[in-house]
N, C-alpha and C positions, 0 to 999 in steps of 0.2 A: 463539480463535487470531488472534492478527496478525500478518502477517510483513509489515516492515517493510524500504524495500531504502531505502539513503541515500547521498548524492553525499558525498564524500569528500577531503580534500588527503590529500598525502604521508604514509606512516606507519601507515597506518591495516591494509597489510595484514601488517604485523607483528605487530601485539595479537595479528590469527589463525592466525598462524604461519607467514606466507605471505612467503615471500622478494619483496624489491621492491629498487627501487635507492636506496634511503638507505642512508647510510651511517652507521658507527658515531656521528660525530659528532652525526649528528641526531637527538637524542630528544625532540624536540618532542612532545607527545600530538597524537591526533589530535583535527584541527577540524571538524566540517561543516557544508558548507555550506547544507545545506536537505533535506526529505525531499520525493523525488519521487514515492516511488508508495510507498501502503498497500494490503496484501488485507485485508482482510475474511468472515466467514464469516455467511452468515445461513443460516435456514429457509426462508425465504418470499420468494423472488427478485421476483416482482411487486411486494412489499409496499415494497422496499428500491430498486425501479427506481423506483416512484412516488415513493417519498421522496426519493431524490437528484434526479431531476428537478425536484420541488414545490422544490427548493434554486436550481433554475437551472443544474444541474451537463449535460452536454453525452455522449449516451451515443456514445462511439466505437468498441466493439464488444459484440457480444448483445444484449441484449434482454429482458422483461420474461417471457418462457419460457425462455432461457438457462440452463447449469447455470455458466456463466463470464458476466461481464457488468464491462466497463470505464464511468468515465465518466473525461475527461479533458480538460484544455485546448480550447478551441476550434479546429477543425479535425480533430484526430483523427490518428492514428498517421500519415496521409500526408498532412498539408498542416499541422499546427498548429507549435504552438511547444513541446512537447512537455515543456509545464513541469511536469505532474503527474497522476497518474493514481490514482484510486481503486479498486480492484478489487475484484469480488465473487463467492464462490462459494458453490453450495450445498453446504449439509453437512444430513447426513441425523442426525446428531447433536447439530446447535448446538438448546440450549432457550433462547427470550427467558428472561432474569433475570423473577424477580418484583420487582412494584414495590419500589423501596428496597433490593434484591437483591441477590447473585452469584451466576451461575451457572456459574464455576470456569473461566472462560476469559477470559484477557488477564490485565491486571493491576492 
């Protein structure tokens, strides 16, 4: 599973059906500008905090017993710059792939 949330220009919430204030004129597709925050799902939440850590990544909420565990920008939901956010949850159903693998989740 990934759910994936992405910063967006104009347009974009028409693809979903969602009324916005462009107008007929502009059919521009939509552009975006960067992804801020991915979830993620693991088994082994210590295994996956050690990992993002061993990366340098900055944990700004949970922790390595967590069933929810953020790492993000330096400072953290109340003081950083709030440029991106990795999330993680457990799932009592994700299995690591085997080596060379897939194990039917993402894409």
């Amino acid at each position: 599973l990934l759910i994936v949330v992405l910063r967006s220009c104009a347009g974009l919430g028409s693809t979903f059906g969602v009324s916005n204030s462009s107008t007929q004129a502009d059919k521009s597709p939509a552009v975006f500008k960067g992804i801020n925050a991915i979830t993620l799902a693991t088994c082994d939440m210590g295994l996956s905090y050690r990992f993002y850590k061993a990366l340098g990544l900055n944990c700004t909420y949970g922790g390595p017993q967590a069933e929810f565990t953020t790492f993000g920008s330096a400072g953290g939901p109340g003081g950083g710059d709030n440029s991106f956010h990795i999330n993680l949850f457990v799932s009592k159903t994700y299995r690591r792939p085997p080596d060379q693998g897939w194990n039917g989740w993402g894409r």
